[in-house]
N, C-alpha and C positions, 0 to 999 in steps of 0.2 A: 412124446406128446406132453405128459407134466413139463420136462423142460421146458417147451414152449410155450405153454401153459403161462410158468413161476416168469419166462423172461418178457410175456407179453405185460402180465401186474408188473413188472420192477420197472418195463417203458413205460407204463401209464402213469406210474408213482413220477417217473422223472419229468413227463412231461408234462404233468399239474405243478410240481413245484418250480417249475421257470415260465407256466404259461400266467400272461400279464390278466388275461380278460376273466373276468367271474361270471358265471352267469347261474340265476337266480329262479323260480317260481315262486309265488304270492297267494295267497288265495283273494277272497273278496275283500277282507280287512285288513290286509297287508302283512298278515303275518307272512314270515319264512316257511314253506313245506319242505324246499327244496335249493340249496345253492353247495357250485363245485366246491373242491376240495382244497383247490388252490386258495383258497380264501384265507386258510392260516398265514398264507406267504405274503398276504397284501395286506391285511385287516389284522392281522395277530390271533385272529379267535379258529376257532375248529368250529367246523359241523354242528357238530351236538350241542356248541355252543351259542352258535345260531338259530335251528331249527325251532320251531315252535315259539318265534318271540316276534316283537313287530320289526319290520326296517327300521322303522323311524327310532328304533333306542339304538342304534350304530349312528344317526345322522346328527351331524353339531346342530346345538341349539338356533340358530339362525337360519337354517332350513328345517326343522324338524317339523315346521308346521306341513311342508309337502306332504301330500296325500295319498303318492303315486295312484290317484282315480282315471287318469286318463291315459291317453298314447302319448310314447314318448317318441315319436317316429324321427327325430331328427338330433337327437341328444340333448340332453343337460348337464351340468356342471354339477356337481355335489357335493359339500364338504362333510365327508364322513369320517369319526372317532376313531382310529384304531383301539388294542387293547393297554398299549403307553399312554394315551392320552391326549394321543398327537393326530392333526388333523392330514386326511389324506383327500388329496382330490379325487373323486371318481368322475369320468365322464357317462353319464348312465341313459340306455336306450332299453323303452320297454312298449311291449304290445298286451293288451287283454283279449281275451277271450269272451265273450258275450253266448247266451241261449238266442232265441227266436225272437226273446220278448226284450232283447237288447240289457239284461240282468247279468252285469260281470262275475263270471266264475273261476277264470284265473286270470293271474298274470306272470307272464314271462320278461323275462329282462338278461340283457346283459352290462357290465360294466369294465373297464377300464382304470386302472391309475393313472393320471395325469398330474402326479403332487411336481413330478419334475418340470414339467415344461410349464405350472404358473409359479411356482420358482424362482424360474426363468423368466417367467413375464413381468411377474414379482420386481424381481429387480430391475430387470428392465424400467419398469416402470418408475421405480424409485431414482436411476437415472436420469430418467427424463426432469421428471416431476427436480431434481436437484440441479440440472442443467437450463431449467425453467426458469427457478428462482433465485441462484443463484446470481449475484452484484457481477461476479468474477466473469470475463469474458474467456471463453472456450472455443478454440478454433482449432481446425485441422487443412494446412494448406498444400495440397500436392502441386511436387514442381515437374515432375515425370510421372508422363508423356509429355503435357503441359501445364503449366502454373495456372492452378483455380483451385478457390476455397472449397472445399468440400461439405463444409461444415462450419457457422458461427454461432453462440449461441445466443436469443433470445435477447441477452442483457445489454449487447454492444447497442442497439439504440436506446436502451435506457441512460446508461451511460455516459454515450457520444452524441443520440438525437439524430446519427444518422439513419439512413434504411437498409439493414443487412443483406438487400438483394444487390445494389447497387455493387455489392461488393463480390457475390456472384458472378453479376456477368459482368466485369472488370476486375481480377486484381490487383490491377495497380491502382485502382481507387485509394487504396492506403495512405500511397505518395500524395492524392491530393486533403488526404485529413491529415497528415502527418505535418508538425510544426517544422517549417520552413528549417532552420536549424539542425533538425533532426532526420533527413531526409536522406543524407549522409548514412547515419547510424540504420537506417531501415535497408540502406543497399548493400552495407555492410554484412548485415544479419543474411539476408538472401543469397548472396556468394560465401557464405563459408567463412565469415573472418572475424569474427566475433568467440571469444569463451562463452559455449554457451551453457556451462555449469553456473556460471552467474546468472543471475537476472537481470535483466538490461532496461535500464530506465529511459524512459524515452517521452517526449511530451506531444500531446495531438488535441487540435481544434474541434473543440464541443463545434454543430451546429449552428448553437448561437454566439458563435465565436468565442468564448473562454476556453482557456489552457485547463487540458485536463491533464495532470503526469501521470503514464501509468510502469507498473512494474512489471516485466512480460518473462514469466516463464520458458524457459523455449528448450523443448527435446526432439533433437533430427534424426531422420532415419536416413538412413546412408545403405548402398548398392555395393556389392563386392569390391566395387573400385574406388570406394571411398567418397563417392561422389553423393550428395543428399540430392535424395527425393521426394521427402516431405518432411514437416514441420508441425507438429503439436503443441500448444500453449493454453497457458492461459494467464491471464492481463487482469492486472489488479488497478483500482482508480487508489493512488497513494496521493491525492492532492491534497490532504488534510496534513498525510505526513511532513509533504515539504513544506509546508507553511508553517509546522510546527516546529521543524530542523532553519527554515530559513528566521526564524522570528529566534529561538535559542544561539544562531550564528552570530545574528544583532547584538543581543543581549551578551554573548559571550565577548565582542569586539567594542561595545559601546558605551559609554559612561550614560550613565541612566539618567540623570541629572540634565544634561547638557544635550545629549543626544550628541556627542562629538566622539569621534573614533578612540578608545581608550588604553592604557600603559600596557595592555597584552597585546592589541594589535600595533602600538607604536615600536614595541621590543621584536615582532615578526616584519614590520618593515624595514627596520637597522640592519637585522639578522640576514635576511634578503641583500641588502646593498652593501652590506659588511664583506661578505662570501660569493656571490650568485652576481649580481647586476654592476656592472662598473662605470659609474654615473657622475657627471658633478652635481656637487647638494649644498643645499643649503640648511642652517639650522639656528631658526629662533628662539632662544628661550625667554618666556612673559614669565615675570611671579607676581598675582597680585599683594601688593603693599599692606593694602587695608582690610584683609580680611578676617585677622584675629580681631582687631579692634570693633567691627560691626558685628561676630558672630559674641563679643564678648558684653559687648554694652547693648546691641540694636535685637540679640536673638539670632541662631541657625536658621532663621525664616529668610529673614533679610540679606544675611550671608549668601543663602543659597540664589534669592534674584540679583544679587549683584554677578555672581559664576555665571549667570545664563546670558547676564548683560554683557558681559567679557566675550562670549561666547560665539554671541549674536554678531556681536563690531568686527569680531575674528573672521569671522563666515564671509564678512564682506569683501576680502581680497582672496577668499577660495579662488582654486581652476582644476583647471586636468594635474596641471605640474605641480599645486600645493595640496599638501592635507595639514589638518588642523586636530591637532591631540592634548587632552586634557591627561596630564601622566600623573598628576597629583592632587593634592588638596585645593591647591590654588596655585598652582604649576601648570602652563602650558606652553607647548612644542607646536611651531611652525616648521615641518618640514617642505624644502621644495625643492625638486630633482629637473633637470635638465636647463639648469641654471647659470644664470652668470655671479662673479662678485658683487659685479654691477646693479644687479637687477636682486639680488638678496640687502644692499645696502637703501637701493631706493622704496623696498620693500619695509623697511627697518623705519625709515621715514613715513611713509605711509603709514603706517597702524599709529604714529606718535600723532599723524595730523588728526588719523581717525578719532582716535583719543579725547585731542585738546576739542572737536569741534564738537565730542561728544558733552563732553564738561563744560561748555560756553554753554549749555541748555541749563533750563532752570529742575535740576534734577535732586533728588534726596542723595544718593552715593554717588559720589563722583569718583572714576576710575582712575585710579593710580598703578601702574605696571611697572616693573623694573624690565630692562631686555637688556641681552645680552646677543649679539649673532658672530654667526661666523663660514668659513665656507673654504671648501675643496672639490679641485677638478676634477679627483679621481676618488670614490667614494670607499674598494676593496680595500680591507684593513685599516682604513682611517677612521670608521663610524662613531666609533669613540672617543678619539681625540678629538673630533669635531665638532662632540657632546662638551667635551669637559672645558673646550677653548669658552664656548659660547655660553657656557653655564659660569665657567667664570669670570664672564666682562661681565654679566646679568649680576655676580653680586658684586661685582666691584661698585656698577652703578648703586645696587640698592644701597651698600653703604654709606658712597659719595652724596645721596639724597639723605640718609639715614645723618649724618655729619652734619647739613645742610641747615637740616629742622633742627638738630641740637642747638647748632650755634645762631638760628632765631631766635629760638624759646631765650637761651640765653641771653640773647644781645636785650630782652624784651623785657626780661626779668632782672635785667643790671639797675640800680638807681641811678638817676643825673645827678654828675655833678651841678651845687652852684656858686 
């Protein structure tokens, strides 16, 4: 009999210490008369440690105004102190006790922990609330059983200006916001043929028609046979990026001065037709004459509009088959690829007529250029000879002019005989 006695206390000892629910009496002022045992295992305190004291000094300051005066017949929520310091949820349900004259004389309650599951909500919620506000677009698009979005969030119309439903009930909606260009790369991502450890940059039609690029995250979930089933992302708006890579590409290719393509990108188009492209070219080289003389007596101001003057007259025989490079201080490069000798010589003539009809105007600097050209039908492994031919008829000229003026000056400066 005591053994069963001692084994029925050690099963009640065990099953207070794993039972979740507390339950409590109150008198009329809310102190503790009475709460179980288990309350060490949820709250941190004992018995004696509670007995005799009000609820409300276990309850966090933001509920302690609670009164427990009424019924609680359908639960409350409760953030109560443990003995750490740390706040536990209680879900707490309580009934009173009333005389004749409707004068509360106890109250019974019980409660629950619930710190896990708002936790849980907790987070939850903090996901949402970050899936809300976040810029970033978040989608989840299942392709088995069938292809539909499951999930986008919130920011894609901010973004794009489109309506995330439309994309609902069509997924292929994409293909019609996706930039024409890029249509390609979206069917690619869908069958599997993309690295999708990279991010994949892809450009799409705001709306109101502007290009938006974005950067798209993409991790697939894949079926024991290899085959994807769905697709997780999330899409970043990088259009600030590329206009700050495409405006540094300018700047890295461009002579700033001129706005004319400059001696790094002239030295990767050689390098290209040197090696890679086997083309006939042609290649003009301009030095202008007069530019130490106006930068030395007129000022670097003056120097610098005459370079833009050069610049301007150059631009006017551009096309698809010429570009036009400033490689030096006042050294510029006519290159022109799928060319004749022919059409490089009357080319040679043309910028001389440009010139002279530039200078018939009643202008402060008048242009003076030395050229030199020259030309090959096949451009691999020649690119440099084809430099050095046409760089040096350009100084034979400037010297042939440079001789020219000596023996004016001279002829000018001789006295008459009489």
């Amino acid at each position: 009999m005591k053994y069963l006695q001692k084994k029925s206390v050690n099963s009640n000892a065990v099953l207070n210490s794993i039972k979740k629910e507390i339950t409590f009496e109150l008198d009329a002022s809310n102190t503790i008369i009475n709460i179980s045992p288990n309350t060490i295992n949820v709250l941190g305190f004992s018995n004696d440690e509670m007995i005799r004291r009000s609820i409300s000094e276990f309850i966090s300051t933001e509920k302690s105004s609670y009164r427990f005066e009424s019924k609680i017949p359908n639960s409350i929520e409760i953030p109560f102190i443990n003995k750490q310091g740390s706040i536990i949820y209680m879900e707490v349900q309580m009934k009173s006790i009333e005389d004749n004259k409707g004068k509360v004389l106890n109250k019974y309650g019980s409660m629950i922990d619930i710190s896990k599951y708002k936790n849980i909500e907790h987070c939850e919620q903090k996901l949402k609330t970050l899936l809300e506000n976040t810029r970033d677009i978040i989608y989840h698009l299942e392709i088995v059983p069938e292809p539909k979005f499951v999930y986008i969030s919130p920011s894609y119309e901010e973004v794009l200006g489109h309506e995330v439903q439309k994309n609902y009930e069509d997924y292929m909606y994409v293909f019609n916001t996706a930039h024409p260009d890029d249509v390609a790369l979206l069917t690619k991502k869908l069958n599997n043929e993309l690295d999708y450890s990279k991010p994949i940059e892809s450009r799409w039609i705001h709306k109101n028609g502007s290009c938006i690029w974005m950067e798209d995250y993409v991790t697939p979930t894949y079926d024991s046979n290899g085959n994807i089933i769905a697709f997780d992302g999330v899409c970043r708006d990088i259009s600030e990026r590329k206009a700050l890579e495409k405006k540094l590409y300018y700047l890295t290719f461009h002579d700033s001065l001129t706005d004319l393509r400059n001696r790094t990108f002239y030295d990767k188009q050689i390098e290209e037709l040197n090696i890679q492209h086997n083309l006939p070219v042609g290649i003009i080289i301009c030095d202008l004459d007069n530019l130490k003389i106006i930068n030395d007596t007129m000022g670097h101001d003056n120097g610098d509009s005459i370079l833009v003057s050069v610049s301007n007259l150059l631009l006017g025989i551009k096309n698809k088959d010429i570009s036009i490079y400033r490689i030096g201080g006042d050294e510029f490069v006519i290159l022109a690829k799928n060319s004749s000798e022919l059409e490089i010589e009357e080319l040679y003539q043309n910028i001389n007529l440009l010139i002279k009809n530039y200078n018939s105007n009643d202008i402060k600097f008048p242009i003076q250029l030395s050229m030199g050209y020259a030309f090959e039908q096949e451009s691999i492994g020649k690119m440099c000879a084809i430099f050095q031919k046409a760089d040096k008829i350009m100084y034979t000229n400037k010297m042939n002019k440079h001789k020219k003026l000596k023996w004016r000056f001279k002829l000018y400066n001789t006295p008459m005989c009489i």
